[in-house]
C-alpha positions in Angstrom: 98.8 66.5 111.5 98.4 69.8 113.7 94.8 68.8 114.4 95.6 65.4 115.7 97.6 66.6 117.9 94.9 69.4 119.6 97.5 72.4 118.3 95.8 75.4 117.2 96.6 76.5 113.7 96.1 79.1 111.1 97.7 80.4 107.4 100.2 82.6 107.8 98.8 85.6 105.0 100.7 88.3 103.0 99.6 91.7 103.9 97.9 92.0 100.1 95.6 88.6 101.1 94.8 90.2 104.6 93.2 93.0 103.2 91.4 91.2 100.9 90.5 88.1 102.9 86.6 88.9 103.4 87.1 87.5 107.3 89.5 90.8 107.7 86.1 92.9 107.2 83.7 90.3 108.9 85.6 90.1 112.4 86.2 94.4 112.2 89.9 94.3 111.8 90.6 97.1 108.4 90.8 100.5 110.4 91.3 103.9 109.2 94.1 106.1 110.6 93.6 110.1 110.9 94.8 110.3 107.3 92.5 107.9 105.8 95.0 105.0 105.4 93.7 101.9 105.8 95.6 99.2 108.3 94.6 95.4 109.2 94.1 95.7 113.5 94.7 93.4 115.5 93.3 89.4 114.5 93.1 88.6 118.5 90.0 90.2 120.7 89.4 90.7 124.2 86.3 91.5 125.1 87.8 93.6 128.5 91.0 94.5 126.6 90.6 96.1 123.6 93.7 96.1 121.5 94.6 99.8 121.1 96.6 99.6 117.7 99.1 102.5 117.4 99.2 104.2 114.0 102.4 106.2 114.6 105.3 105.6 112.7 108.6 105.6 114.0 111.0 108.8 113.8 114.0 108.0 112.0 116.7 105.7 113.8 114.1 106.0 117.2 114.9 102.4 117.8 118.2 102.1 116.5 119.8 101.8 120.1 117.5 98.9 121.0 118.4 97.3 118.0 122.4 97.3 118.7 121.8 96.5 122.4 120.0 93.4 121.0 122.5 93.0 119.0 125.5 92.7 122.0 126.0 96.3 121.8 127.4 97.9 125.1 125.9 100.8 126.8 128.7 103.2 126.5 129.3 102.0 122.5 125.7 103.0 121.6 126.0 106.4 123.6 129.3 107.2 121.6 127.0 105.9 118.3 124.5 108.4 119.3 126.7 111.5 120.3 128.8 111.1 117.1 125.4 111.6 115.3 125.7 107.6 113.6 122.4 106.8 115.7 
């Protein structure tokens, strides 16, 4: 019913049938970080913006203040979190 309606549409894949999906490989998306791991990039391409996938993973608790203040966290309760060592 998506396509009589003109909406764009697509499966939504586990990570397993990503990589193994042959259009992964045919449209370039499996990369290889410095260590050899391989990652599915990016599905959507622009031919004067290249997407510039970022391989780094996250120090421990780096975003754990963005996180409470999402959650309704103030300010000075996620400073106390941080100086009392909880973030």
């Amino acid at each position: 019913w998506l396509a009589d309606v003109e909406c764009a549409y697509a499966p939504v894949r586990t990570l397993s049938e990503a990589f193994f999906d042959p259009a992964t490989a045919e449209r370039g998306m499996l990369l290889r970080d410095a260590e050899g791991n391989e990652h599915v990039g990016v599905p959507i391409k622009f031919a004067r913006e290249p997407a510039q996938p970022e391989f780094r993973l996250p120090e421990y608790g780096e975003h754990g203040g963005q996180i409470l203040a999402g959650l309704g966290y103030a300010e000075a309760e996620i400073e106390t979190l941080a100086r009392d060592g909880v973030i």
